[in-house]
N, C-alpha and C positions, 0 to 999 in steps of 0.2 A: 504494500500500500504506500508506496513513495512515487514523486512525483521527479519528473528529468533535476537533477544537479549533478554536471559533470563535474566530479572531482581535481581535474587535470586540469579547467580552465579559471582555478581561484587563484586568483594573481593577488588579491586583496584580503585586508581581514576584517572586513570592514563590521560584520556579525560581531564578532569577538571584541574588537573595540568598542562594538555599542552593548556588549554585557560584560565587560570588563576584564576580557579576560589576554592578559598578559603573561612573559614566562612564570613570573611569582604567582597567579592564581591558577595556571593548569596546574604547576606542581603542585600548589594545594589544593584542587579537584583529585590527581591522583592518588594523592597522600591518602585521603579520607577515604579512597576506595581501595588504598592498599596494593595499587599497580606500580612496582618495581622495575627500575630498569631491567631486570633479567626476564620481565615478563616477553618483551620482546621478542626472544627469542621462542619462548612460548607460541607467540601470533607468525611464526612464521610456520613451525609444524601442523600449528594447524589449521593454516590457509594449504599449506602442500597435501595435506593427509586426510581433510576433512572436507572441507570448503571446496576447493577443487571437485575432488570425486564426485560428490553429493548434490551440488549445487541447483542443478536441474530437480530431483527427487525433490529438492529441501522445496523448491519453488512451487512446485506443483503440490506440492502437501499445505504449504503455506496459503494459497490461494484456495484451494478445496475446503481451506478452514474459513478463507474468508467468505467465500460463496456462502455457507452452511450460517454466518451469520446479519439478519436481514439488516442491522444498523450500518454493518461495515460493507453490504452489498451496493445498499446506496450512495456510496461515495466511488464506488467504480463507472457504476453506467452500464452498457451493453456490454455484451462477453468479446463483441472487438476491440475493446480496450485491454484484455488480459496480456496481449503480445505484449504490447509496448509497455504496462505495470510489471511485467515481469523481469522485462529488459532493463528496467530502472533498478527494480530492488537486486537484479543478479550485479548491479555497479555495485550497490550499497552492500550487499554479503561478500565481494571481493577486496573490498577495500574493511571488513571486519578486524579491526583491533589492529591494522598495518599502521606501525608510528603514530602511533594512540598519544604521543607526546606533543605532538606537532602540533604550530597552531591550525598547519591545512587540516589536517584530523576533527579539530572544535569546529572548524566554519565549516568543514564541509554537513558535518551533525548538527551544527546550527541550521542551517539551511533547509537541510530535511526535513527540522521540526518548522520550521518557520514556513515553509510549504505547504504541509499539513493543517497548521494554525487558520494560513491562510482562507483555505477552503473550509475553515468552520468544524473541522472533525473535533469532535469532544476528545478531551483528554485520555479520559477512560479505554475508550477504543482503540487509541493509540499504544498504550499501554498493555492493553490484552495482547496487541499486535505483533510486539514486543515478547510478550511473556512467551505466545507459540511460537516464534521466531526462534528464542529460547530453549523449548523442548525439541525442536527439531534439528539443531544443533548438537545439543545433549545426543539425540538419536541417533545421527550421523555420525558424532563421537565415538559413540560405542559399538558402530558398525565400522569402524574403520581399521587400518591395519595397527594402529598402536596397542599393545601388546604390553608394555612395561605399568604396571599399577600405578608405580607411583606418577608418571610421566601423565597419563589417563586421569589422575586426583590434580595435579596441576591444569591440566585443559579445560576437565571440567570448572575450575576455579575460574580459570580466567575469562573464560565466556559470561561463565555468571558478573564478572567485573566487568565486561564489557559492556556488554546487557544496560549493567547499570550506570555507567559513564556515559552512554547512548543514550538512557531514558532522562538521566540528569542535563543533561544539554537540550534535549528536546522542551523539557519541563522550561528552562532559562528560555529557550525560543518562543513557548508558548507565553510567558511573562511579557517578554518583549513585545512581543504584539500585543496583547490585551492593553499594556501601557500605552501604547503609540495611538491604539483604538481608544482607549481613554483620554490619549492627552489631543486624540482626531476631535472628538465629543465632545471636551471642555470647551476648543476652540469654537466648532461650530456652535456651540449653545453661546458663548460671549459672543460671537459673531450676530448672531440672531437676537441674543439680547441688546444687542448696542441699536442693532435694526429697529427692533420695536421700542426703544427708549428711544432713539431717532425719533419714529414717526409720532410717536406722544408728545416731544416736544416741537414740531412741525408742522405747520398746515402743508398738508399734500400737494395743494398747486401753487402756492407762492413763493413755499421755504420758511416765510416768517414761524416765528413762535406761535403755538396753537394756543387756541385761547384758555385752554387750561391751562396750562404750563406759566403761559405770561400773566394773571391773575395770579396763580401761586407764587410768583416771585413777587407779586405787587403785594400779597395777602405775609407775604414775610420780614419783607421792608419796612413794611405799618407795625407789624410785633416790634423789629429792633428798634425804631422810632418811639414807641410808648417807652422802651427802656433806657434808651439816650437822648432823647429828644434834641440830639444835634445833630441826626442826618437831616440833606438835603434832597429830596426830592419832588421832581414834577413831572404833572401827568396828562396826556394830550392826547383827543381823539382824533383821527384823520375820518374823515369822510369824501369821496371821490365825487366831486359834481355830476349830475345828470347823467350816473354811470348807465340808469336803466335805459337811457333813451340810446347810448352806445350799443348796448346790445341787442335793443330791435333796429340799429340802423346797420351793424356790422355781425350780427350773431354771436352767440353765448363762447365759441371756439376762439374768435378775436377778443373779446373781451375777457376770457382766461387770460391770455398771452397777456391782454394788459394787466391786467393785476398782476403778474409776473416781473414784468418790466418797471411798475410802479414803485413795487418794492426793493427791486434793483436801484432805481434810483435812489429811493429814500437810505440804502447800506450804504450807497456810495459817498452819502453826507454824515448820519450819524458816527460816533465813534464808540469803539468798542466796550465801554460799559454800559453803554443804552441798551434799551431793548424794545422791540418790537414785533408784536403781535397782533394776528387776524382777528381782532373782535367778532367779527361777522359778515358777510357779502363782502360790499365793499368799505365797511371801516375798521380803521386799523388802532389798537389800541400803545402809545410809545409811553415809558418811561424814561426820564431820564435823571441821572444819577448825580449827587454831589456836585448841584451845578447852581448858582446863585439866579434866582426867579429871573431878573434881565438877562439873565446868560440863555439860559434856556427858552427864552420867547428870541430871543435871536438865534434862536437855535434851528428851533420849527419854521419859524420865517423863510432862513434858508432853505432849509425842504420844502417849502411852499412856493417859495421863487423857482427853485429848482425843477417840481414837478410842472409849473407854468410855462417854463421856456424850454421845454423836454418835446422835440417831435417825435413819437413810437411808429416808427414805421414796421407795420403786422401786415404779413402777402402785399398784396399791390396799394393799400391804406398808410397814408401818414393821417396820425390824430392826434392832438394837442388835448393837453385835457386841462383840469385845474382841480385843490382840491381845498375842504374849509377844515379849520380847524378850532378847536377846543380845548383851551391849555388852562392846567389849573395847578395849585403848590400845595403842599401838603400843612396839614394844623394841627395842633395837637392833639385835638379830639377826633380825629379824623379816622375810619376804620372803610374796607375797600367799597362798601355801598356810599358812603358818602362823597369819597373824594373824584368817583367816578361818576357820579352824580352832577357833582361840579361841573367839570367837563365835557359831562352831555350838555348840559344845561349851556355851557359858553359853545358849544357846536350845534347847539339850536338857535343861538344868536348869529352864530355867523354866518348860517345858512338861509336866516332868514333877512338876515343885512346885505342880500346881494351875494355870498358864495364869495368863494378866493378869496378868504383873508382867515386871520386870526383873531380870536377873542378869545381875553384872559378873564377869569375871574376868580380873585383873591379869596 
């Protein structure tokens, strides 16, 4: 049940560096599994006397087991896949326990588990897969010409350590994924939440501040204001002159775009601790910050000039527009119903004064 890794073409370690594993931690892998330099010699008799011989028998027993179960049959597919699974796992039983020091030996066993990972196979199954890979080595052992007891008590050992320096590297492979699928998840979930904390504080077609967003920073400003009572701020409605007749003369599509472009202009004047929000259709709700009352009526002024002498060319349309405004200061008894109150109240003045202008009330 392995999937293509040629062992011959690992020029890199690149597995191993991302599980840590350098000359000081293979040799502490080994240690703990009690594989000695002399074991080598061991992995060489029996790649010649076991592996070799059997190798076809061993495959076809191994697979006969996998067939026989339906969890591990579904990770093969149709029985034209047995060729080339076979042809894989006969790379992996030939290279068994050969320079089991080396770090080609970890990446190439990382790899394998990391393949398997891949494709979702539950741990467990891997490990059964393992375990009969196991007895049929055992099997092939003791069908083989070795003859000497004690030599037989050493192979079988060493298989069994192999086994398990195989299963332990797969185990680190299967880590490694889960993490990388966990730190894949973390990302996309901050990714998704900065989206949707985006769009909450966002009106969808202008960009400005939605109108929740921009009242809760206006409903926070009024808290710290009760407590110091020496911020500064003011607060101004925009209302866009005779927007409704813009869009039965040019359509609701052009008259997006303006709002768009409206409030492009208006960034282009404000400066970065103001703020500005869609109150509704076309009016727009600005604060602005730490700025003394004449500062800030020459402030909107500006934006009001600006948006006056601004031609929005939308398709084949230039339209000029103009907009009223309603600018008010903050009081001490002032909490967010009242002081926008204010400023509706000076943006019903000015729109009933004739439009394009500004009207303060203190």
């Amino acid at each position: 049940m392995s999937t293509t890794t040629d062992q011959s073409s690992i020029t890199s370690f690149r597995l191993c560096q991302k599980a840590g594993f350098d000359n000081e931690t293979i040799s502490s892998r080994l240690n703990q599994l009690n594989l000695l330099e002399e074991d080598g010699c061991t992995s060489t008799q029996i790649m010649q006397e076991v592996i070799t011989p059997f190798h076809k028998r061993i495959m076809d027993a191994f697979y006969d087991f996998v067939f026989a179960q339906p969890e591990m049959r579904s990770f093969i597919g149709a029985q034209k896949n047995i060729d080339r699974l076979k042809q894989t796992q006969t790379e992996y039983l030939l290279s068994f326990g050969i320079d089991f020091d080396k770090c080609e030996y970890f990446e190439y066993r990382l790899r394998v588990g990391a393949a398997h990972a891949r494709i979702n196979m539950p741990m467990h199954l891997y490990i059964a897969a393992y375990s009969e890979m196991q007895n049929l080595l055992h099997q092939a052992l003791r069908d083989s010409s070795i003859s000497d007891p004690a030599r037989m008590v050493c192979c079988h050992q060493f298989i069994n350590k192999i086994i398990f320096l195989d299963i332990s590297l797969a185990i680190d492979a299967y880590n490694m994924a889960t993490i990388t699928d966990l730190s894949e998840s973390v990302t996309q979930l901050e990714e998704e939440k900065d989206q949707l904390s985006n769009q909450l504080m966002h009106d969808t077609l202008t960009g400005a501040l939605s109108r929740a967003y921009i009242l809760d920073v206006l409903s926070k400003q009024l808290s710290i204001n009760k407590r110091s009572q020496h911020e500064k701020l003011s607060v101004a409605l925009f209302d866009i002159d005779h927007f409704k007749k813009i869009n039965d003369t040019y359509g609701h599509p052009v008259g997006d775009i303006l709002l768009m472009k409206f409030v492009d202009t208006i960034n282009f004047v404000i400066r970065e601790q103001d703020y500005l929000g869609r109150y509704g259709g076309e009016e727009f709700l600005f604060l602005v910050f730490h700025t003394d009352p004449k500062d800030a009526l020459h402030l909107v002024e500006r934006i009001r000039t600006s948006i006056e002498n601004t031609v929005y060319k939308i398709n084949e349309h230039e339209i000029q527009i103009t907009v009223s405004i309603g600018l008010t200061h903050i009081a001490m008894a002032d909490d967010q119903d009242t002081i926008i109150e204010r400023a509706d109240n000076a943006l019903y003045k000015a729109k009933h004064s004739g439009r394009n202008q500004t009207v303060e009330i203190t």
